[in-house]
N, C-alpha and C positions, 0 to 999 in steps of 0.2 A: 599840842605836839607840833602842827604845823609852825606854828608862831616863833617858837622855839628853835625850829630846824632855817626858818628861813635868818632867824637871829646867827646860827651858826655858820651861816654859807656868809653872810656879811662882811661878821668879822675877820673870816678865812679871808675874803675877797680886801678887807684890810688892810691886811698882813701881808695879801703877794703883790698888791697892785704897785705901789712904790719898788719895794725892789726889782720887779720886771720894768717899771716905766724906764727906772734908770740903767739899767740893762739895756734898754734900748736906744735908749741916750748916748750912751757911750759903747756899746759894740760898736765893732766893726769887723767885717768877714772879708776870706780871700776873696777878690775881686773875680766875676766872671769872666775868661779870658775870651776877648774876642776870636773871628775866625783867623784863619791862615791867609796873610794879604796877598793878595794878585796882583803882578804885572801885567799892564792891561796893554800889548803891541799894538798901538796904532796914532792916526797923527793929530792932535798932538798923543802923545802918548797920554795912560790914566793911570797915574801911581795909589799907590794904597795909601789910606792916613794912619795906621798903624802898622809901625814899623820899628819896635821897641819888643823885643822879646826876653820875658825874665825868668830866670827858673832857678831853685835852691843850690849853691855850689855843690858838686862832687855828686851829680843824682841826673838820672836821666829823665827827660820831660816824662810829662804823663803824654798818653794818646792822645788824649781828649782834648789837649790845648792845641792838636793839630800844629806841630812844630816841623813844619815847611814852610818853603816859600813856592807860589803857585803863578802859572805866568798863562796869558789867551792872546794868541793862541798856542800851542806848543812850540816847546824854542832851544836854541842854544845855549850856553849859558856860560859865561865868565866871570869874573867876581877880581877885585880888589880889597888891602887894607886899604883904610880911610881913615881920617880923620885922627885925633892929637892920641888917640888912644885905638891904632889900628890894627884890627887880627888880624894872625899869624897866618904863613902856610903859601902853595901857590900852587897853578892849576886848577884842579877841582879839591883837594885836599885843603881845608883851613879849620884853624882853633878861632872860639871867641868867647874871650874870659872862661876857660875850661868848657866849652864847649864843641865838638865836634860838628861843623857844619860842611856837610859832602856837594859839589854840584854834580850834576847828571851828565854823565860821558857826553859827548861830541856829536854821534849818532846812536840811536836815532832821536828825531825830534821827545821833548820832553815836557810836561806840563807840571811839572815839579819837581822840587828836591827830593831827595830821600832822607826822611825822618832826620833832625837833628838828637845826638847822643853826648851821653857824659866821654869826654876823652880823659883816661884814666891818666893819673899822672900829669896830668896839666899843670895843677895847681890853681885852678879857679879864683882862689881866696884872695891870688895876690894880682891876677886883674879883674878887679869886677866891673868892667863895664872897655868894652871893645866895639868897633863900628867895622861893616864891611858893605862895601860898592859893588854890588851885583847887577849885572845886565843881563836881560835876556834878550835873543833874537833870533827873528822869525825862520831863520834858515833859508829865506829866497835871494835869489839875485837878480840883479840889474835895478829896475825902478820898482820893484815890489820888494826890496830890501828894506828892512827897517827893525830898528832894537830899540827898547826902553832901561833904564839904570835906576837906583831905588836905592840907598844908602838905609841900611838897618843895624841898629843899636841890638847886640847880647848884654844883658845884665845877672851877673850873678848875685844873688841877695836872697838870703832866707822871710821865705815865703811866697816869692816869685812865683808867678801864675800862667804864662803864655805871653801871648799876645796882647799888648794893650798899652795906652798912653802911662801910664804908672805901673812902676814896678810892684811900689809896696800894696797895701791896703787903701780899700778904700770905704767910707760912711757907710753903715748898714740902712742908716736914714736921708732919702733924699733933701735937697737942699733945704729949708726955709722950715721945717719939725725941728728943730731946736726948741725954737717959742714954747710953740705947741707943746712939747715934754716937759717943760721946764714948768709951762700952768696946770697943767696935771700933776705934775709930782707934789706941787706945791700943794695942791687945793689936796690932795689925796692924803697928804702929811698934816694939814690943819683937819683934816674929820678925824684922823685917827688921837691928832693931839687932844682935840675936841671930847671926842668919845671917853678916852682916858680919862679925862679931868670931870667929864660926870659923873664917871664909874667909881672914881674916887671920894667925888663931892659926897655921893649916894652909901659909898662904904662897903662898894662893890668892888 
């Protein structure tokens, strides 16, 4: 009976090993979105490396992808279109590719935006991908004066994820398990081919 059950767990182990190897092979999941980048006021200034925020047209970020921008230490804040493809808007009011991105009144001093939202009616679809020049600063004067600027890309694209150097998808498997998958599937696909052809030789 043992003999038997462990003959049935094998073949079972067979059967899924290959189609999960290559499942894994080729998945790939939404990308973890990094945090909410900071402007860092000071000399030289410390800008953020991610500055690329993407999220699905017509649909308001999730929470969780923390869709502000965050500035240290608390500040003023102005903002520009930028760039060959620059959002809309002036003041503290601006669109980027259907998104509503607000800056923080005048006073008092502020260490963030307030949550970016879908602007309804925008039409997202037909800009997907917008740049805006934001500065923050520190609110002092004379020699203690000082603001930092940060040029950040909106991308509108199904599947968009937050924050982060790529919009779309990225490997489920880090770099260099390709190989690796590719001699597993292989050697897992010759035992079962194997198996088969004795099963058959046998009349099994």
């Amino acid at each position: 009976m043992a003999m038997r059950t462990k003959s049935r767990i094998f073949n079972t182990g067979l059967r899924v090993v290959p189609p999960l190897l290559l499942t894994l092979a080729y998945a790939s999941v939404a990308k973890a979105a990094l945090p909410a980048p900071e402007i860092v006021i000071a000399d030289p200034c410390s800008l953020p490396p991610n500055r690329t925020f993407s999220f699905s047209p017509d649909t308001n970020p999730l929470l969780a992808w923390e869709p502000y921008i965050k500035s240290n230490p608390a500040a003023t804040w102005s903002a520009l279109g930028t760039g060959g493809a620059p959002c809309t808007g002036s003041g503290t009011s601006w669109t980027c590719a259907g998104l509503s991105v607000t800056l923080p009144p005048a006073t008092p001093l502020q260490a963030q935006t307030p949550f970016f939202t879908d602007a309804p009616g925008a039409g997202g679809a037909t800009a997907t991908s917008q740049m805006l020049h934001v500065t923050a600063n520190n609110g002092q004067a004379g020699e203690g004066a000082k603001e930092c600027s940060a040029d950040f890309t909106f991308k509108a694209i199904l599947g968009g994820g937050g924050w982060g150097p790529d919009p779309a998808r990225v490997p489920l498997l880090p770099a260099g398990s390709a190989g690796v998958l590719t001699l597993l599937l292989a050697t897992s696909t010759f035992m079962i081919v194997s198996r088969r052809r004795r099963r058959g030789d046998l009349g099994g």
